[in-house]
N, C-alpha and C positions, 0 to 999 in steps of 0.2 A: 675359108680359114676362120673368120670370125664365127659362121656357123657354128662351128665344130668349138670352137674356144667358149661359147656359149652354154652350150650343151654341157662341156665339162668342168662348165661352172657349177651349172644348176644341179650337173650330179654329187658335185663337193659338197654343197653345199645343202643336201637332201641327206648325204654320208654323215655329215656333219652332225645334222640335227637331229636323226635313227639315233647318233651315240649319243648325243646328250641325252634324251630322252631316256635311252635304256640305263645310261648311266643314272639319273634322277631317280625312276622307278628302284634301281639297286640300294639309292642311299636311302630313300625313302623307306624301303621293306628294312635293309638293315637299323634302322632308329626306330621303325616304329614295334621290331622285336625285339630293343634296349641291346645290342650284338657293341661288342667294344668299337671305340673308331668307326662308326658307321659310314661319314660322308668320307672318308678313303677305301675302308675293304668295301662299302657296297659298291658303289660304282665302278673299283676294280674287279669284284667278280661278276658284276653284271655283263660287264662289256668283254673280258675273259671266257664267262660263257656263248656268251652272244656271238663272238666273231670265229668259233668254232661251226656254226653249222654252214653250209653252204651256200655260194652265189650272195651270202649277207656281207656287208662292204660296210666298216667302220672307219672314218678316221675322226683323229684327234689333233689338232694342231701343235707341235714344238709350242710357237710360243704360247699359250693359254698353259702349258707344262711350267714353261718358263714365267708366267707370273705369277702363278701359283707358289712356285721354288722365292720368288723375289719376297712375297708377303711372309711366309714361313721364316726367310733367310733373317726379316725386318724383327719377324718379332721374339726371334731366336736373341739379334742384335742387344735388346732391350734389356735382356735378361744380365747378361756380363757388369761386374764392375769390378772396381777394387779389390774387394773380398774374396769377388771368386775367379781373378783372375792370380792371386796370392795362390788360392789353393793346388791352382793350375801350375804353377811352379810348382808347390809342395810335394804336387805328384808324378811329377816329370820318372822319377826313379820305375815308378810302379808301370809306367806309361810304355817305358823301353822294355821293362821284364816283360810282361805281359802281352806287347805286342810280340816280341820274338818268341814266345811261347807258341802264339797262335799261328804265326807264320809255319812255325816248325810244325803244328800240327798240320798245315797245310801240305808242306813238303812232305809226310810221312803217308798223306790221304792218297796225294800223286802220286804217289809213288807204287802203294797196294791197287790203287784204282788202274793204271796204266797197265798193270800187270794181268788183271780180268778184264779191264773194258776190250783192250786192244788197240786204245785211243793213245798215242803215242805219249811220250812223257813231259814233253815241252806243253804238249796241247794242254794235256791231264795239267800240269802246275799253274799254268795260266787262267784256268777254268777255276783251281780251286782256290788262288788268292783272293780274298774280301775287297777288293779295292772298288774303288767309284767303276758303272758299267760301260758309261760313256769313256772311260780315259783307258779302262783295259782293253775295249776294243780298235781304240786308235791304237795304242802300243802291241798289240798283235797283227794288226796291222802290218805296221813297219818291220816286225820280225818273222824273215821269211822261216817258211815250212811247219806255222804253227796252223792248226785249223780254225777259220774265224767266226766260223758258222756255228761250232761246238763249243768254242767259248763262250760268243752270246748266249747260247741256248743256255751254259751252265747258270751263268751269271743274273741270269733273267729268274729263272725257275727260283736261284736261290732269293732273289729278290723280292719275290710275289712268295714263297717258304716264309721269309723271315715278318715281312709284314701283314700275314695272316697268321702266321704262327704267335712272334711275339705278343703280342695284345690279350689271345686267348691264355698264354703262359704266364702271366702278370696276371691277371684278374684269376689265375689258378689257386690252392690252396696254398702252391709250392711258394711264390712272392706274399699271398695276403697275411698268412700270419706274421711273416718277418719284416714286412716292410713298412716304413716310416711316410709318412706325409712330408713332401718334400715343397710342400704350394710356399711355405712361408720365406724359402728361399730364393724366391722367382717374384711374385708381386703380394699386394695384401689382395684377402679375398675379397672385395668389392669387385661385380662385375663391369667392366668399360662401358658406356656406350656411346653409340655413335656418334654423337654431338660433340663428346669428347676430345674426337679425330681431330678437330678444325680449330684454328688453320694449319697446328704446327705440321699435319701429315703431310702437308704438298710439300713442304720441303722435304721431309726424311723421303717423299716417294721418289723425291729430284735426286737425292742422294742416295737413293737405294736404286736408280735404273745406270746412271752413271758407272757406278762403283760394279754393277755387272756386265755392263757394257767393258769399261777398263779390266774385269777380270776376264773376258771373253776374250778378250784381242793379247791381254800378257797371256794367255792358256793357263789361268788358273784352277785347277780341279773343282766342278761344279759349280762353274762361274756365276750363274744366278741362284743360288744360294751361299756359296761362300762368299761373294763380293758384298752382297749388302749386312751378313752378319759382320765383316771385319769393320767396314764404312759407321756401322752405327753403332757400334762396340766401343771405336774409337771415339766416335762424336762425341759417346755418353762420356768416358770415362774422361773427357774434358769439359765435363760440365752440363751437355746439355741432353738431356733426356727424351726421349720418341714417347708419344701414347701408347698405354698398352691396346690392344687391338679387342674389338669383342668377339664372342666368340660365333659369332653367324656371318663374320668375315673370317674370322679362320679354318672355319668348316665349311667353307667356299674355296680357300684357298687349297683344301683336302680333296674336296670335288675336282679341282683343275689338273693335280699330281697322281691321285688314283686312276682316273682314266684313261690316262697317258699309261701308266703301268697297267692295266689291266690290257692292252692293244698290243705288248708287247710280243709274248709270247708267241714264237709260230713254229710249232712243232713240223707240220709240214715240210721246210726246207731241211729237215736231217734224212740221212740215209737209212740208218738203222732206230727206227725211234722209240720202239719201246725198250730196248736194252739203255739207251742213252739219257733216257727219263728215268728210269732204274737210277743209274751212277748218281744223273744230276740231283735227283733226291736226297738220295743213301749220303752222297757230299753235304748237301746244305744242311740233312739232319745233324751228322758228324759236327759240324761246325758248329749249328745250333749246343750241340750237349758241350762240346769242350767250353766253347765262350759261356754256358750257363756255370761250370763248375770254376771258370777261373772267375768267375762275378761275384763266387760265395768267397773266394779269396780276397779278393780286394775288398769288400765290404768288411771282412773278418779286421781289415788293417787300417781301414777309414773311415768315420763317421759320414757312412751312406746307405741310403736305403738298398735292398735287394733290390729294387726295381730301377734304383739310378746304375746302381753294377752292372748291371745285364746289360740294361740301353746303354751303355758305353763300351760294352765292348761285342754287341751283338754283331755278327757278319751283314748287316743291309748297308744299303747305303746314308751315309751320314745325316742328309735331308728325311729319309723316312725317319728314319730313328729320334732324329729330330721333331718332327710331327710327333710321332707315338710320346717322346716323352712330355711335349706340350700337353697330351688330353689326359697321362697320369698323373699330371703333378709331379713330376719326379724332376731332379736338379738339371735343367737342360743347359746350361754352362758347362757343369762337369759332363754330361753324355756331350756335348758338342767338341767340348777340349781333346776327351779320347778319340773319339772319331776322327776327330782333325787328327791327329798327333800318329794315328795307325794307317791314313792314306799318307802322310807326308814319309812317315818309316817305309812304308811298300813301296812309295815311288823313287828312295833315293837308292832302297836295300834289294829291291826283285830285280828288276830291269839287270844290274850285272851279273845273279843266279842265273838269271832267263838264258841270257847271254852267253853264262859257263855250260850250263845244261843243253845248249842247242849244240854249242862246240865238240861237247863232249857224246851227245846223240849221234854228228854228223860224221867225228870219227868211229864208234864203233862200227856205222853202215856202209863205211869205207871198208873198217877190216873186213865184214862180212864178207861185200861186192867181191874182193880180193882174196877172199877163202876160195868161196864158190869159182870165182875164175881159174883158180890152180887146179881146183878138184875136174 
C-alpha cells in the first residue's frame, strides 16, 4: 500500500510540474510576442492545448487556484473606498436594468437554442446564465433532470470565450478610440515594489486567508476572491489601507488562475460534441455581443470609460473580469460592483425561474406520456 501511494505521489507530482512548466513556456511566448494579459491567456492556452493530446496527464491544484483568487481578491480589495463606493449606490438603478436585460437575453438564447440543439430547455437556460461556474454547477446539481455535464461544458467554453476574447476586444479599435484611462481612479502611477509589502502585508494576508476561509464555510459565491475583497474593502474604508501589490506578484497571481482555467475544459466527456461546441460558442458569442452593446449604454449614461462598461457587464466570471480590468487600467471597483450585483440578481432571481421552468417542462412530458398512452 505504501508502495503504491508512492508511486502516485511521484506521479503528481511529475503531472504537476509537465503543467507548470508548459504553462511557463505559454506565459513566456505570450509576453515575449507583447499578446494582451499574457501570464493568464498564455498559460491558459498552453495547458488547454497541451492536455488535448493523448496519454499527456496535467494537473493543477485547487488551491494554487485559490491563491492566486486570494491575491487578486486582495488587491481588487484596495481599490474601493468612499468615493467609489457612493458611486456604487448611484448605480444600483442601472445595475437592476441591465442585469434583467441580460438575463432576458439569456432566457430568449434558451429558448431558440433548446429548440436546435435538442438539449432540453432547463439544461439550455442553466447553461446560458453568466453566473459564477463553481456555484452553477452546485445548483444543478441539486436540480433534478438538468444535464450537469452540458452545463459545465457551456459555462466552461464561455469562460476561456470571454477571457481570450475580451482582452483582444479592448485593445481593439472598437474600445481604443472611446476609451478613457481609468489608472488615476484606482492608484497613482508610481510602480510598488516589493520592500513596500512589509510588514503591513502579513496582516492583510491574516486577513485575507481568514475572511476566505469564513466565506468558504457561510457558501459565499467565489469565496477566495469575494471574501478578501469584502475583508479589505472594509478594513480600508476604516481607515486602514493594504499595499498596493507590484506587478510581478500580480502576474503570478494570473499564472496560478490561468492554468487552472486552461485544465478545465473536457470536451471528451459529452455525447454529441461537435454539435455541442457549436451551441456552446454560438451562446457565449451572443452574450459577448449583447453585454458589448448594453456597455455602449451605460457609458452613454455614466462618466466611464468603454472599457470599464464592457468589463462590468461582460459574461465571465467576476475574478477574471477582475484581473483583466487590473492590466487595463480600467475602474475595477465599478467592474467589481456590477459583477458582484449580477451574481447576487441570478442567485436570488434564476433558481425560482429554474424551478417554474422545470415544473412546467415535467408537465408538458406528462401530457405527452398521456397522449401517446391513449393513442
Amino acid at each position: 500500500m505504501k508502495k503504491w501511494d508512492l508511486n502516485d505521489a511521484r506521479s503528481k507530482t511529475i503531472q504537476f510540474s509537465a503543467a507548470l512548466l508548459t504553462a511557463f513556456i505559454g506565459g513566456s511566448l505570450f509576453s515575449l510576442i507583447r499578446l494582451p494579459i499574457p501570464w493568464l491567456l498564455g498559460p491558459m492556452a498552453a495547458l488547454l492545448i497541451a492536455s488535448r493530446f493523448k496519454n499527456v496527464k496535467l494537473i493543477w491544484p485547487v488551491s494554487m487556484r485559490n491563491t492566486g483568487l486570494i491575491i487578486v481578491g486582495y488587491s481588487i480589495g484596495i481599490s474601493f473606498t468612499k468615493s467609489s463606493l457612493s458611486d456604487m449606490i448611484s448605480h444600483l438603478p442601472s445595475m437592476l436594468i441591465l442585469t434583467t436585460l441580460i438575463v432576458l437575453v439569456c432566457v430568449c438564447t434558451a429558448f431558440v437554442m433548446s429548440k436546435y440543439s435538442g438539449i432540453d430547455y432547463p439544461t439550455s437556460l442553466t447553461s446560458s446564465i453568466p453566473g459564477g461556474l463553481s456555484q452553477i454547477v452546485v445548483f444543478a446539481e441539486e436540480m433534478k433532470g438538468i444535464d450537469i455535464t452540458t452545463v459545465t461544458f457551456f459555462h466552461v467554453t464561455r469562460v476561456i470565450m470571454v477571457v481570450f476574447l475580451v482582452p483582444f476586444l479592448i485593445f481593439s479599435p472598437i474600445f481604443a478610440a472611446k476609451s478613457t484611462n481609468d489608472s488615476s481612479k484606482i492608484m497613482d502611477n508610481v510602480i510598488p515594489e516589493w520592500s513596500d509589502l512589509f510588514p503591513l502585508i502579513f496582516l492583510f494576508a491574516l486577513i485575507c486567508f481568514l475572511a476566505a476561509r469564513i466565506g468558504k464555510i457561510s457558501k459565499l459565491p467565489a469565496p477566495y476572491f469575494l471574501g478578501p475583497v469584502i475583508a479589505v474593502a472594509a478594513v480600508g474604508l476604516f481607515g486602514l489601507q493594504g499595499p498596493p501589490l507590484p506587478p510581478s506578484l500580480l502576474d503570478i497571481s494570473q499564472f496560478m488562475v490561468g492554468g487552472y482555467i486552461g485544465l478545465l475544459l473536457k470536451p471528451e466527456q459529452l455525447d454529441n460534441k461537435r454539435q455541442t461546441l457549436f451551441f456552446a460558442l454560438m451562446n457565449g458569442l451572443i452574450l459577448i455581443c449583447a453585454t458589448m452593446f448594453f456597455s455602449f449604454l451605460l457609458t452613454h449614461y455614466y462618466d466611464l470609460s468603454t472599457i470599464t462598461g464592457f468589463l462590468s457587464l461582460a459574461p465571465g466570471g467576476m475574478d477574471q473580469m477582475g484581473i483583466i480590468a487590473q492590466e487595463v487600467n480600467a475602474d475595477v471597483s465599478t467592474v467589481t460592483s456590477y459583477q458582484l450585483f449580477r451574481m447576487a440578481f441570478i442567485y436570488a432571481a434564476v433558481p425560482p425561474l429554474l424551478r417554474l421552468v422545470l415544473k412546467l417542462s415535467l408537465r408538458k412530458k406528462d401530457k405527452n406520456s398521456n397522449v401517446k398512452t391513449k393513442c
